[in-house]
N, CA, C and O atoms as CSV, one atom per row, in Angstrom:
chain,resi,resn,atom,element,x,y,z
A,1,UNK,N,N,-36.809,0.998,-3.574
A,1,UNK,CA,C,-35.659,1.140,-2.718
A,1,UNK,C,C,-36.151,1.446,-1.303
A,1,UNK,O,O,-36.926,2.395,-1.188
A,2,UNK,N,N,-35.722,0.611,0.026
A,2,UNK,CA,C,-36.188,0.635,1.037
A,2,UNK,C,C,-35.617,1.972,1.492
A,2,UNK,O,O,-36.456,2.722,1.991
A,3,UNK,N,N,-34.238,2.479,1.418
A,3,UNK,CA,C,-33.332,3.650,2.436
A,3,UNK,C,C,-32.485,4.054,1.143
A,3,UNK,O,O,-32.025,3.399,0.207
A,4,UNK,N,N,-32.474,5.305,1.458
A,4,UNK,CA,C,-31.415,6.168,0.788
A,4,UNK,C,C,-30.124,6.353,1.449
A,4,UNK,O,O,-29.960,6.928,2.525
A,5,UNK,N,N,-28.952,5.662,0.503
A,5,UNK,CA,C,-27.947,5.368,1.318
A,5,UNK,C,C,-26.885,6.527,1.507
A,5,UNK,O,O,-26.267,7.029,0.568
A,6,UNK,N,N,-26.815,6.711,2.179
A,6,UNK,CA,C,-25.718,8.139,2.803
A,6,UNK,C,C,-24.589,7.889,2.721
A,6,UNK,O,O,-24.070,6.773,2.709
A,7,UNK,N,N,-23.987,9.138,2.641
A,7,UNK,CA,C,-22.465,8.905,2.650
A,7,UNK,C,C,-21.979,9.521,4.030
A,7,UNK,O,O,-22.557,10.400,4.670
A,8,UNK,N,N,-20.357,8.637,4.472
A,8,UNK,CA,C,-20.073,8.688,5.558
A,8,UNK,C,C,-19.423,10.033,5.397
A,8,UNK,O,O,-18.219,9.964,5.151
A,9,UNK,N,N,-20.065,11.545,5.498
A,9,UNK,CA,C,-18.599,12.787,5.565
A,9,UNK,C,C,-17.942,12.516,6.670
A,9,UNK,O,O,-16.996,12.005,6.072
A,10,UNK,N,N,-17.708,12.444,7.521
A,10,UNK,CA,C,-16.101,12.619,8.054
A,10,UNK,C,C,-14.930,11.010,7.235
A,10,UNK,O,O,-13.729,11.246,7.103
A,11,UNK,N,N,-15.253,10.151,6.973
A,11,UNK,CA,C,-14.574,8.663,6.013
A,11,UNK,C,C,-14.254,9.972,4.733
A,11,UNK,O,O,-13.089,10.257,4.453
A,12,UNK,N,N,-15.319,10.606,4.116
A,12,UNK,CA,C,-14.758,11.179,3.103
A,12,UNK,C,C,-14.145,12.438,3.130
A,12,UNK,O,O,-13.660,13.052,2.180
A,13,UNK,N,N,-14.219,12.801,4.442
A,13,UNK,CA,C,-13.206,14.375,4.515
A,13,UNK,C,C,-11.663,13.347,5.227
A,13,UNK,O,O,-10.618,13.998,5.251
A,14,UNK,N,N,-11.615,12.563,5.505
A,14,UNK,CA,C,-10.373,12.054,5.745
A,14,UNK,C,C,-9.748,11.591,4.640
A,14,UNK,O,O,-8.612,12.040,4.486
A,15,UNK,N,N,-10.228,10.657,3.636
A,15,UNK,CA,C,-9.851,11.065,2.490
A,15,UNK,C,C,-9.244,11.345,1.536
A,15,UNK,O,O,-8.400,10.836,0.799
A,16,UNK,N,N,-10.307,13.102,1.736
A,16,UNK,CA,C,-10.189,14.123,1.244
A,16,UNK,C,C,-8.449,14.535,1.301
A,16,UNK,O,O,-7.570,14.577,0.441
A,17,UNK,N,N,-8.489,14.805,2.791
A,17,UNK,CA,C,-7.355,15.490,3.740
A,17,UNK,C,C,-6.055,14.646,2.982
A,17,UNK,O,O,-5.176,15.141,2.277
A,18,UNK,N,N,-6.242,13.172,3.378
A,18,UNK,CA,C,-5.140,12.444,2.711
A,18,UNK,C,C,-4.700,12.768,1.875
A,18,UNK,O,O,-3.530,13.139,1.781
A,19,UNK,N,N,-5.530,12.720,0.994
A,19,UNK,CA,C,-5.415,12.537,-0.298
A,19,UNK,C,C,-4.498,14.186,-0.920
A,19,UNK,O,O,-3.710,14.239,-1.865
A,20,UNK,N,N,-4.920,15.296,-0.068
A,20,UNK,CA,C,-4.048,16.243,0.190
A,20,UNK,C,C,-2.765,16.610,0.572
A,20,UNK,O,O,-2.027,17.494,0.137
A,21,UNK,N,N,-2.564,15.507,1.759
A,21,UNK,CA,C,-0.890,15.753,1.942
A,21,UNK,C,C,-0.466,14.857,1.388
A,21,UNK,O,O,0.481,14.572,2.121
A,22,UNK,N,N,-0.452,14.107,0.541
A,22,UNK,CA,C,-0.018,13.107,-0.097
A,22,UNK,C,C,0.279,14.224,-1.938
A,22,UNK,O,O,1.326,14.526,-2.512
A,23,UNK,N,N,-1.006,14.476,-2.246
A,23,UNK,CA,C,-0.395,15.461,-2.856
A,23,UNK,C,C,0.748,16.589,-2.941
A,23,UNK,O,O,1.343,16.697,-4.013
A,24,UNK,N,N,1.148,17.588,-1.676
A,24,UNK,CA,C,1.576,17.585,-1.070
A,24,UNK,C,C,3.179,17.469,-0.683
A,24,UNK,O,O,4.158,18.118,-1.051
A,25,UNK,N,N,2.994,16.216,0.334
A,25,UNK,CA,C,4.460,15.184,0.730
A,25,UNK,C,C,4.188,14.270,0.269
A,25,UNK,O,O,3.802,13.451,1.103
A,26,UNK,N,N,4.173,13.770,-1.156
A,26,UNK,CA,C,4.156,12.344,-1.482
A,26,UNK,C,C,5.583,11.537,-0.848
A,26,UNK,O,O,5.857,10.385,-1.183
A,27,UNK,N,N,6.038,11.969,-0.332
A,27,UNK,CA,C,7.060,10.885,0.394
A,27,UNK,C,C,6.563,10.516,1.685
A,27,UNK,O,O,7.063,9.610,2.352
A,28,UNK,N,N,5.367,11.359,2.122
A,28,UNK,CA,C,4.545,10.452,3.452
A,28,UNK,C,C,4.223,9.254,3.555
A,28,UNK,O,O,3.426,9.152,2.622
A,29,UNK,N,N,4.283,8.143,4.092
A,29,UNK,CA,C,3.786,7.161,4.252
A,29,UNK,C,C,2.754,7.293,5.497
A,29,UNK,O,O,2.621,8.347,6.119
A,30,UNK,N,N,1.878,5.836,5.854
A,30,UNK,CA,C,1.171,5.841,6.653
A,30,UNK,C,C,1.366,6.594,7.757
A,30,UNK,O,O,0.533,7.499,7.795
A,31,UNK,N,N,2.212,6.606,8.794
A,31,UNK,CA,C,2.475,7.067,9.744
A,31,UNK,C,C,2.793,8.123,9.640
A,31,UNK,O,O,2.570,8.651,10.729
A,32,UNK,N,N,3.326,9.028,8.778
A,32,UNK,CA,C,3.516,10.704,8.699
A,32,UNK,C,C,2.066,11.217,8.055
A,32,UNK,O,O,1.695,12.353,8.349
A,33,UNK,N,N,1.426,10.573,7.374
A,33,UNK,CA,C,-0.208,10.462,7.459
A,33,UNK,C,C,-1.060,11.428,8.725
A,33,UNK,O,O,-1.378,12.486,9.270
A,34,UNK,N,N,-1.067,9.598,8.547
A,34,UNK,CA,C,-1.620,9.964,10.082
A,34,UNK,C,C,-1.429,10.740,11.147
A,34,UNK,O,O,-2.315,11.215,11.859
A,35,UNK,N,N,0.212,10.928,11.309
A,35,UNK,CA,C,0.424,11.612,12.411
A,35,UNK,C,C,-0.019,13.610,11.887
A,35,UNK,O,O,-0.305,14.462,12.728
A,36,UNK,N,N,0.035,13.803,10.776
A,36,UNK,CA,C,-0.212,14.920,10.120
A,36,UNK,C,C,-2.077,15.085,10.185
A,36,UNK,O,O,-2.707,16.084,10.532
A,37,UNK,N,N,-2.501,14.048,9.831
A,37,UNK,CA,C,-4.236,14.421,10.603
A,37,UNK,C,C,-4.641,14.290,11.704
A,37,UNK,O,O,-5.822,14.580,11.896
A,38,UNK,N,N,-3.608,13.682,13.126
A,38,UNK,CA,C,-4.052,13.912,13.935
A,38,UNK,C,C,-3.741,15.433,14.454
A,38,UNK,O,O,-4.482,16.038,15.228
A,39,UNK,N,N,-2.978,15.761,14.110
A,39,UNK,CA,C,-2.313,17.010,13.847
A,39,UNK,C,C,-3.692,18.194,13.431
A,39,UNK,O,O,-4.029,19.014,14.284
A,40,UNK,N,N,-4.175,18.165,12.486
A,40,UNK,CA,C,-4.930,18.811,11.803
A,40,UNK,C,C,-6.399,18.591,12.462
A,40,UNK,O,O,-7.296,19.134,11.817
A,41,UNK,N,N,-6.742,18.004,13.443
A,41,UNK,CA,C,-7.779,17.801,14.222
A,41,UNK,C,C,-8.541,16.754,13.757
A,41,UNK,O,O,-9.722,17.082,13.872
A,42,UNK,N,N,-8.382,15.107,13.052
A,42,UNK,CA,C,-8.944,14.357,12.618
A,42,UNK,C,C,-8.633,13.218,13.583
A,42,UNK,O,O,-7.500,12.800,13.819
A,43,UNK,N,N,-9.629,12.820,14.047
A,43,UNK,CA,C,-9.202,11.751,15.699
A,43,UNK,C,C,-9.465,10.154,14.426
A,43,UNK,O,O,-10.651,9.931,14.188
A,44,UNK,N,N,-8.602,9.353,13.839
A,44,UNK,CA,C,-8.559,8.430,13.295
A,44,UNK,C,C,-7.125,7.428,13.698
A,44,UNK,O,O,-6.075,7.798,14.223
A,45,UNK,N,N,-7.524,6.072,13.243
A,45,UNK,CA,C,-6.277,5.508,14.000
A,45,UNK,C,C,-5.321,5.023,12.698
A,45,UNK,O,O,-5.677,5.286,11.549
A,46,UNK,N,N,-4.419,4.493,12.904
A,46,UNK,CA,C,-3.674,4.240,11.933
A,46,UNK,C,C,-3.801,3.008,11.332
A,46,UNK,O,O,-2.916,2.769,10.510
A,47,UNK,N,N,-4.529,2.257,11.473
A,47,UNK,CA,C,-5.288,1.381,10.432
A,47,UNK,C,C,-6.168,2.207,9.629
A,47,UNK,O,O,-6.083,2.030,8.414
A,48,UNK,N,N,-6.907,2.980,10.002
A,48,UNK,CA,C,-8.006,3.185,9.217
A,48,UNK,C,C,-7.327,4.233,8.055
A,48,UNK,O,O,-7.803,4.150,6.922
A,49,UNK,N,N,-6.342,5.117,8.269
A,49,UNK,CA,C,-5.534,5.700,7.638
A,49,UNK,C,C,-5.104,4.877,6.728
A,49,UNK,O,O,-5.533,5.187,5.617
A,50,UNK,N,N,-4.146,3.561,6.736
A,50,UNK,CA,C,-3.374,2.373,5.817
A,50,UNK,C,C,-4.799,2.035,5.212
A,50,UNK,O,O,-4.676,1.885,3.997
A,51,UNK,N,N,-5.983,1.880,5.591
A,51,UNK,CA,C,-7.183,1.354,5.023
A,51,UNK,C,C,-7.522,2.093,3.757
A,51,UNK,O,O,-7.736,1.580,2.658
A,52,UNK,N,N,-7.546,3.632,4.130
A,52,UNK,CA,C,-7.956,4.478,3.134
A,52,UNK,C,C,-7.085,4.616,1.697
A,52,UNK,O,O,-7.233,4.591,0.475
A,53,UNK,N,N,-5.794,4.824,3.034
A,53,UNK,CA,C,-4.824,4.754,1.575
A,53,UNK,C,C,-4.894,3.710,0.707
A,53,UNK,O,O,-4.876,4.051,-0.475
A,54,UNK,N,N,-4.960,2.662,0.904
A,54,UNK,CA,C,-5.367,1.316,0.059
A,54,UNK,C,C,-5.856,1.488,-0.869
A,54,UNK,O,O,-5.388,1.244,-1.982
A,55,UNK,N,N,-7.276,2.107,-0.530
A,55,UNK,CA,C,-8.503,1.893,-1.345
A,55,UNK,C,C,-8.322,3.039,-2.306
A,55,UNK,O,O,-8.801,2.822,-3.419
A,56,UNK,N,N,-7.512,4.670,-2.068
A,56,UNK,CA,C,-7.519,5.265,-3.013
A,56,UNK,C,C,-5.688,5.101,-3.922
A,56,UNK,O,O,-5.055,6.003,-4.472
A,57,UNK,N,N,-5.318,3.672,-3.762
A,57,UNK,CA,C,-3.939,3.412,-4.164
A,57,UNK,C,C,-3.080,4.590,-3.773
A,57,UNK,O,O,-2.908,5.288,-4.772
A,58,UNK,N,N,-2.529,5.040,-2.811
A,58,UNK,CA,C,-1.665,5.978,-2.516
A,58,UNK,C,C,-0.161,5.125,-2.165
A,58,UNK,O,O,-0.137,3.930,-1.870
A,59,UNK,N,N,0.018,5.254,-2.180
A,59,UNK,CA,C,1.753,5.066,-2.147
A,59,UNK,C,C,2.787,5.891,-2.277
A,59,UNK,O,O,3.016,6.622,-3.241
A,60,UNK,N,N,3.592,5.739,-1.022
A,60,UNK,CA,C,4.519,6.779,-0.514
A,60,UNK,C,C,5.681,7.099,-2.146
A,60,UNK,O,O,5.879,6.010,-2.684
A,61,UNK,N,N,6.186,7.931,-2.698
A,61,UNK,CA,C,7.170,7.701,-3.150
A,61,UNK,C,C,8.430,7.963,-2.931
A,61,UNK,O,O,8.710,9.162,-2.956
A,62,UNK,N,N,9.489,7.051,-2.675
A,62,UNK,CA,C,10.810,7.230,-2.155
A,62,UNK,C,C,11.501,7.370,-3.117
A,62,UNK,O,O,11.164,6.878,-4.194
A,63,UNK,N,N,12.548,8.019,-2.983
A,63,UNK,CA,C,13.640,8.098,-3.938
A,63,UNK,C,C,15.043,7.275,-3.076
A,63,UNK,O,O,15.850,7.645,-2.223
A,64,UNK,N,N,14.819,6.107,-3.763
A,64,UNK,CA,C,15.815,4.817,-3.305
A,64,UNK,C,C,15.741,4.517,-4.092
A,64,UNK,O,O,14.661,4.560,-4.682
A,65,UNK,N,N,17.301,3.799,-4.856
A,65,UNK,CA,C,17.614,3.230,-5.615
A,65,UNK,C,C,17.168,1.651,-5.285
A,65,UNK,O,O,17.395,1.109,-4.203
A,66,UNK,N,N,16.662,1.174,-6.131
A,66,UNK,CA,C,16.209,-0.365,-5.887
A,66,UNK,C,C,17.715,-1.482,-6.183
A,66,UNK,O,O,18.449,-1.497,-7.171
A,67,UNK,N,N,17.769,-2.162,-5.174
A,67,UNK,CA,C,19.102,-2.925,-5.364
A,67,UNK,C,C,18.727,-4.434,-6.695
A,67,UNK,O,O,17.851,-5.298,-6.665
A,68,UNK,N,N,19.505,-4.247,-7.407
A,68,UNK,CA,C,19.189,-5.111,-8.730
A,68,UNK,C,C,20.241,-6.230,-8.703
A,68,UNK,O,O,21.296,-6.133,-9.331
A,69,UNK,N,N,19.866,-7.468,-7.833
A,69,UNK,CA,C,21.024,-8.539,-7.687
A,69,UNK,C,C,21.316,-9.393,-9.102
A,69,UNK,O,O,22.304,-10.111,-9.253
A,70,UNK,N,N,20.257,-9.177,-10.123
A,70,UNK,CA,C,20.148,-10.084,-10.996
A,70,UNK,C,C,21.291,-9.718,-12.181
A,70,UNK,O,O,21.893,-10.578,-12.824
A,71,UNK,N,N,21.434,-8.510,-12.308
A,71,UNK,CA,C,22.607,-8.604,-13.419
A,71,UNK,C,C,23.897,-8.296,-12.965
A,71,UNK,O,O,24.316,-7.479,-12.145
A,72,UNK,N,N,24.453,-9.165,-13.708
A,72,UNK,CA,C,25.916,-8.842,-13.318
A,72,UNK,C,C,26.865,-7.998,-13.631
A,72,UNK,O,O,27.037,-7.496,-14.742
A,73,UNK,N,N,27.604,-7.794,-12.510
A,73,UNK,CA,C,28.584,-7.136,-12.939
A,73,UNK,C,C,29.760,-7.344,-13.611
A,73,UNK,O,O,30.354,-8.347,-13.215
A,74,UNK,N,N,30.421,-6.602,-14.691
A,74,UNK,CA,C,31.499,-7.033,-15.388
A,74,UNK,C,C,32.405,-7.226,-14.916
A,74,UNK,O,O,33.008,-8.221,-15.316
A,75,UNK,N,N,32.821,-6.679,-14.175
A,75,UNK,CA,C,34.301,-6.836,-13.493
A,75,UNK,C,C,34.387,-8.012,-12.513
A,75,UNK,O,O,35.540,-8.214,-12.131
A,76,UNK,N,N,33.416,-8.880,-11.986
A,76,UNK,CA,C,33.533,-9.880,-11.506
A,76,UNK,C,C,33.410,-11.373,-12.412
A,76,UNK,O,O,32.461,-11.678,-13.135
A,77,UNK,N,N,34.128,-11.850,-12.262
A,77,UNK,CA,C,34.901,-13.453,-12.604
A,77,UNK,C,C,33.910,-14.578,-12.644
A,77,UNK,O,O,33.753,-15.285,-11.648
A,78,UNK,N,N,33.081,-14.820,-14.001
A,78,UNK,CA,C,32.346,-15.590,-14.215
A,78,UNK,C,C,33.215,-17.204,-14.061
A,78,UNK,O,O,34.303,-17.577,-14.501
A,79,UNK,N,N,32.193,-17.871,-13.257
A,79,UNK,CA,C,32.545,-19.386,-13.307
A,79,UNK,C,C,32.070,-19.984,-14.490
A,79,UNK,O,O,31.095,-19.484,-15.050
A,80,UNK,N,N,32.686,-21.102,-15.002
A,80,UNK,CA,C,31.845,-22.127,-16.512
A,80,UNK,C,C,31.451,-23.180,-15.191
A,80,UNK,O,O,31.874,-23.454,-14.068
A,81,UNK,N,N,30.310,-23.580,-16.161
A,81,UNK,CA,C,29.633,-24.980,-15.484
A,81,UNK,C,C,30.295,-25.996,-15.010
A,81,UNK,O,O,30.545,-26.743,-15.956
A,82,UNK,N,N,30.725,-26.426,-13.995
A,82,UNK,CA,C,31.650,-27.336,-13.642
A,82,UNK,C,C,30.652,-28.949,-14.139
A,82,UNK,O,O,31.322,-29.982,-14.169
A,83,UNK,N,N,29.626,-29.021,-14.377
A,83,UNK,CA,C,29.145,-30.410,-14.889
A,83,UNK,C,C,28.409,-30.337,-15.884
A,83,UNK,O,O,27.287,-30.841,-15.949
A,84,UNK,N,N,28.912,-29.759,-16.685
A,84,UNK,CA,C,28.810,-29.886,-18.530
A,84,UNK,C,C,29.386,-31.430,-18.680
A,84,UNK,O,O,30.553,-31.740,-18.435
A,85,UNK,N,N,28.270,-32.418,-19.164
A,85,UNK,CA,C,28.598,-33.997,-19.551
A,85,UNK,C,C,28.726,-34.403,-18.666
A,85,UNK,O,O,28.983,-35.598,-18.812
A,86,UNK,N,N,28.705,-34.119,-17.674
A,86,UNK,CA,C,28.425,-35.331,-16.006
A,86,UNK,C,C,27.120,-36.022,-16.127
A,86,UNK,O,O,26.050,-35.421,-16.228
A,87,UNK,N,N,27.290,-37.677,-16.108
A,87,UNK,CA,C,25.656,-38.344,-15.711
A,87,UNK,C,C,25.650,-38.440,-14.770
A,87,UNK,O,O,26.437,-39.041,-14.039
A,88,UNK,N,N,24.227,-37.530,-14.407
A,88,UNK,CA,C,23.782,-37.556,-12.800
A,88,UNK,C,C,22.936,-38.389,-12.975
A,88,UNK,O,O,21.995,-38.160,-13.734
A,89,UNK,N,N,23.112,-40.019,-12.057
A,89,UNK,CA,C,22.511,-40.824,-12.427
A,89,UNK,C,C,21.703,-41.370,-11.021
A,89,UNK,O,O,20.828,-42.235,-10.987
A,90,UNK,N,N,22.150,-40.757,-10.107
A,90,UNK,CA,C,21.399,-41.660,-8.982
A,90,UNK,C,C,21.471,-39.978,-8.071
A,90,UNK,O,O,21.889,-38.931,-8.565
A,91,UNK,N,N,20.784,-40.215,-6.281
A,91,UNK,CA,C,20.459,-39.441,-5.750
A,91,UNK,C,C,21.825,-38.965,-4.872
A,91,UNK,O,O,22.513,-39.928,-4.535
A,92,UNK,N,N,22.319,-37.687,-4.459
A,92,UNK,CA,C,23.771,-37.383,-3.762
A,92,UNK,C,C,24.565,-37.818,-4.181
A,92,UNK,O,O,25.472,-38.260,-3.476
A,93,UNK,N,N,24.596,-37.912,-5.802
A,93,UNK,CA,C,25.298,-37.696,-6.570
A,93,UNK,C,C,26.420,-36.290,-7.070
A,93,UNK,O,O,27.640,-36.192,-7.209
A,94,UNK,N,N,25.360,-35.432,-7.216
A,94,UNK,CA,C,26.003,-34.010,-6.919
A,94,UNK,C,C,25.342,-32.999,-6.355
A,94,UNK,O,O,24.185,-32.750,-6.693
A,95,UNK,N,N,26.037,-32.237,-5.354
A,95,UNK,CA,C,25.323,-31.402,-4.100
A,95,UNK,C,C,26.049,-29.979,-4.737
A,95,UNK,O,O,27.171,-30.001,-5.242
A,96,UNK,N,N,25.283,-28.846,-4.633
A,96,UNK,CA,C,25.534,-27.757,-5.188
A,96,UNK,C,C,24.618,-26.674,-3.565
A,96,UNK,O,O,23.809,-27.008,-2.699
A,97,UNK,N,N,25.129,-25.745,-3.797
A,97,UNK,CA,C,24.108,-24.287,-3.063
A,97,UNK,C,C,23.985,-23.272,-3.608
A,97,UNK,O,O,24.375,-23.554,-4.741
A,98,UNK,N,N,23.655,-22.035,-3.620
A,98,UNK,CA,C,23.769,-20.872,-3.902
A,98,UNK,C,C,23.962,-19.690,-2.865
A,98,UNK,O,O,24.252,-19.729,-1.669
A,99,UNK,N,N,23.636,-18.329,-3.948
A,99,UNK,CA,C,23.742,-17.295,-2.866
A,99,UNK,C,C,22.747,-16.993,-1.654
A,99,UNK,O,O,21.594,-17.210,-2.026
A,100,UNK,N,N,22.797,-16.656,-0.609
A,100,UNK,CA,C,22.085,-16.401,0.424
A,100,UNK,C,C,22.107,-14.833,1.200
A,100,UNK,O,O,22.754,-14.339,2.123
A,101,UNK,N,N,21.426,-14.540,0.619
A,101,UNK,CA,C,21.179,-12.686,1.084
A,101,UNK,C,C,20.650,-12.665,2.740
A,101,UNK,O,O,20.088,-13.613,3.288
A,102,UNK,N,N,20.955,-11.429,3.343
A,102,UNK,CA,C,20.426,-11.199,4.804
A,102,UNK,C,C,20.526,-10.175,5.190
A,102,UNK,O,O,21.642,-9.669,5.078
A,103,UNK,N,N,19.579,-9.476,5.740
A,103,UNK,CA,C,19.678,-7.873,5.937
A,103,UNK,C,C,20.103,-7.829,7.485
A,103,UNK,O,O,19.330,-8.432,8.231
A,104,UNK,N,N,20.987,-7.335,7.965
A,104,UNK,CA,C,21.598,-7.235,9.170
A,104,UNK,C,C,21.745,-5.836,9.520
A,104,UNK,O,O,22.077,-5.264,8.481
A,105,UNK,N,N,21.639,-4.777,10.729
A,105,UNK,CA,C,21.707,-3.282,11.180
A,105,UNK,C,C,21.525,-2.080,9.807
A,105,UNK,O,O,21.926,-0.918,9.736
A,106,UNK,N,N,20.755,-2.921,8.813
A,106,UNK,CA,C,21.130,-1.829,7.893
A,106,UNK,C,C,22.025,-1.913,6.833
A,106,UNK,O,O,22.024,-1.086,5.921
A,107,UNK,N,N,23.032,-3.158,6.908
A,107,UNK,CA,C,23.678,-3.007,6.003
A,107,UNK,C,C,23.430,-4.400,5.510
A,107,UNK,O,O,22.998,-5.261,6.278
A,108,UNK,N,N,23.767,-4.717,3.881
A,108,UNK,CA,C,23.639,-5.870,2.909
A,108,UNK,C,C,24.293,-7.042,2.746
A,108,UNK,O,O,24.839,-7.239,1.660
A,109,UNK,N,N,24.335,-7.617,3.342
A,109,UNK,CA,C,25.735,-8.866,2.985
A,109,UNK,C,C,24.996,-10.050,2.256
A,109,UNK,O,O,23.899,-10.602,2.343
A,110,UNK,N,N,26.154,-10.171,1.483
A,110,UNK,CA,C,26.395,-11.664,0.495
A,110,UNK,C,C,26.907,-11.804,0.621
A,110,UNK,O,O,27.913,-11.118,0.801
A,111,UNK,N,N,26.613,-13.584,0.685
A,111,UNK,CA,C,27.767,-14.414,1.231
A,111,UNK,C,C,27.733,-15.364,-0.289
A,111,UNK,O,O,26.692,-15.970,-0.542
A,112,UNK,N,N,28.462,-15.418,-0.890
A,112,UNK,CA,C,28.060,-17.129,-2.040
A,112,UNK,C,C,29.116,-17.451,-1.779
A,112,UNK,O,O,30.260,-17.014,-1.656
A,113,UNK,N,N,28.228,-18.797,-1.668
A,113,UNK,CA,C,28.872,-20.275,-1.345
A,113,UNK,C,C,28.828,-21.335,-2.471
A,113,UNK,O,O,27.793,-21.878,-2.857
A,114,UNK,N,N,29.864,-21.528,-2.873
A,114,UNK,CA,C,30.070,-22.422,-4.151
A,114,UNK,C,C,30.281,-24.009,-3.728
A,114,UNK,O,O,31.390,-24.188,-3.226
A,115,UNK,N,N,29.498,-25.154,-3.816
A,115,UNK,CA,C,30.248,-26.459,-3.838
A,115,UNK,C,C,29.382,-27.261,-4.750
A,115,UNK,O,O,28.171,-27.459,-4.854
A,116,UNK,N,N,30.441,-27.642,-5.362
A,116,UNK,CA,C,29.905,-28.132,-6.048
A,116,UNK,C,C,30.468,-29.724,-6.132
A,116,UNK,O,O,31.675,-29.819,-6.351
A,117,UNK,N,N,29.693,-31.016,-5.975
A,117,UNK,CA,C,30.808,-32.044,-5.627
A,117,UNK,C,C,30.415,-33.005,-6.505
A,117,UNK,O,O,29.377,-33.040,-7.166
A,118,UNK,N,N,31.410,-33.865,-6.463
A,118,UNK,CA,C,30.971,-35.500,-7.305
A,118,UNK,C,C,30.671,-36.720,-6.635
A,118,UNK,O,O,29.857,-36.997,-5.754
A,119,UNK,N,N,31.363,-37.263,-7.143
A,119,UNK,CA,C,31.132,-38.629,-6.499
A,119,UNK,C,C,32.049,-38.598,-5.128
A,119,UNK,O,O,31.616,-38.837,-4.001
A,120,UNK,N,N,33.467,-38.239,-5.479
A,120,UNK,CA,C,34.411,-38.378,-4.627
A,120,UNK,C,C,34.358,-37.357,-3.403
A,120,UNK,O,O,35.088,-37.477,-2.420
A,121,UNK,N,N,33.186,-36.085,-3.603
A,121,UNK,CA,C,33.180,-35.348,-2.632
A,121,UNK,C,C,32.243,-36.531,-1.251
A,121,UNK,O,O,32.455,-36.748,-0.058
A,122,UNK,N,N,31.134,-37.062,-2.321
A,122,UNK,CA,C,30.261,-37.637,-1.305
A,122,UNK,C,C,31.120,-39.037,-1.211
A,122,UNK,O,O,30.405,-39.845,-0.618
A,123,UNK,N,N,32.010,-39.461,-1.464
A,123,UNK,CA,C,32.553,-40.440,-0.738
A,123,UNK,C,C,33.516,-39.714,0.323
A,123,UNK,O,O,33.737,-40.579,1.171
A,124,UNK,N,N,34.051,-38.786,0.605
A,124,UNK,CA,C,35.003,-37.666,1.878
A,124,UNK,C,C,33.894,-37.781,2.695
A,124,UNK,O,O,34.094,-38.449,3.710
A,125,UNK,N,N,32.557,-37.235,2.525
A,125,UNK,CA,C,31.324,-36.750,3.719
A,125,UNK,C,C,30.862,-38.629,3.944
A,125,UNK,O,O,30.639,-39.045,5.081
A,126,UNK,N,N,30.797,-39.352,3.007
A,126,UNK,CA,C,30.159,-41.146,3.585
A,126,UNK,C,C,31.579,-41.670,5.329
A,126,UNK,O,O,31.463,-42.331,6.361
A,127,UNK,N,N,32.799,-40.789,4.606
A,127,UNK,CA,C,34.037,-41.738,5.024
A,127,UNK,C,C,33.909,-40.522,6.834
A,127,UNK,O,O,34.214,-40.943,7.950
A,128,UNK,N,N,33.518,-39.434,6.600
A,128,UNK,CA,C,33.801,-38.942,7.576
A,128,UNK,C,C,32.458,-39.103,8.291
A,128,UNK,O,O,32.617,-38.677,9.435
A,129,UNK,N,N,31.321,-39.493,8.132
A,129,UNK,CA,C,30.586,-39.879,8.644
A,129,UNK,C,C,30.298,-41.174,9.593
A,129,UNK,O,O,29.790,-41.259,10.710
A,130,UNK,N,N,30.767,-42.031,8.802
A,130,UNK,CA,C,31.267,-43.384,9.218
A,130,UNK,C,C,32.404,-43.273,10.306
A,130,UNK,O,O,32.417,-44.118,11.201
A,131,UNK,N,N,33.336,-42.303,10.281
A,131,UNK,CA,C,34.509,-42.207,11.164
A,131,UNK,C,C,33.774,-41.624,12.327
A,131,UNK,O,O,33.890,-42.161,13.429
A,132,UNK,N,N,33.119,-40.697,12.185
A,132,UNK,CA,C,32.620,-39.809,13.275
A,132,UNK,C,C,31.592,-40.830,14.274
A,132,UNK,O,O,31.695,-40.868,15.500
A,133,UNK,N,N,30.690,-41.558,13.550
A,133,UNK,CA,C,29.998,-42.891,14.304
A,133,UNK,C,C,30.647,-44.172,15.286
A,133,UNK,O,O,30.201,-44.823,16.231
A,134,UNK,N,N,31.689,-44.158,14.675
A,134,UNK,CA,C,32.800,-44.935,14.738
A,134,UNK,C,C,33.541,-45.126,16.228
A,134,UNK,O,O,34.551,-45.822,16.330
């Protein structure tokens, strides 16, 4: 062995420290971290803080309910398949969408948008297309 490899103490008294208020305030995340060892006299930046935490898996824990879009609720009004036995036989034949989520100031909105069309929808959009060119 050419060098005896050293360890970095201040990488492992930071850490250390972390790994302390996290014990601690486990609801700290990076930035109350960090801002808590610069606090405590540890001159590190806040990457290297998110770095450490990484490597010793720390993760803040919140107490937030996780929003669960996937099951439904009972009290809302299930649709049946509107093309049970329809041959979809060629292309814009039938045009469908779904729901579209978006986080806006904080608060949650859903919007669903239902269309569901046939033949005769895409002959309304051919006829108003043609009119609109027209």
């Amino acid at each position: 062995m050419y060098y005896k490899p050293r360890t970095n103490n201040t990488k492992q008294a930071i850490k250390n420290h972390s790994t302390q208020v996290f014990e601690q305030i486990p609801i700290y995340g990076e930035k109350k971290v960090h801002q808590q060892l610069l606090e405590d006299g540890f001159k590190v930046s806040l990457n290297t803080v998110a770095r450490y935490r990484q490597e010793l898996s720390l993760k803040a824990v919140l107490a937030v309910k996780q929003v669960n879009t996937t099951i439904p609720i009972k009290a809302h009004k299930k649709y049946s398949y509107k093309l049970q036995g329809l041959n979809i036989s060629h292309a814009n034949h039938v045009w469908s969408t779904d729901i579209t989520t978006s986080k806006s100031q904080a608060v949650w909105s859903i919007w669903q948008q239902s269309l569901i069309g046939t033949q005769k929808l895409c002959y309304h959009i051919e006829y108003l297309i043609l009119w609109i060119h027209s």
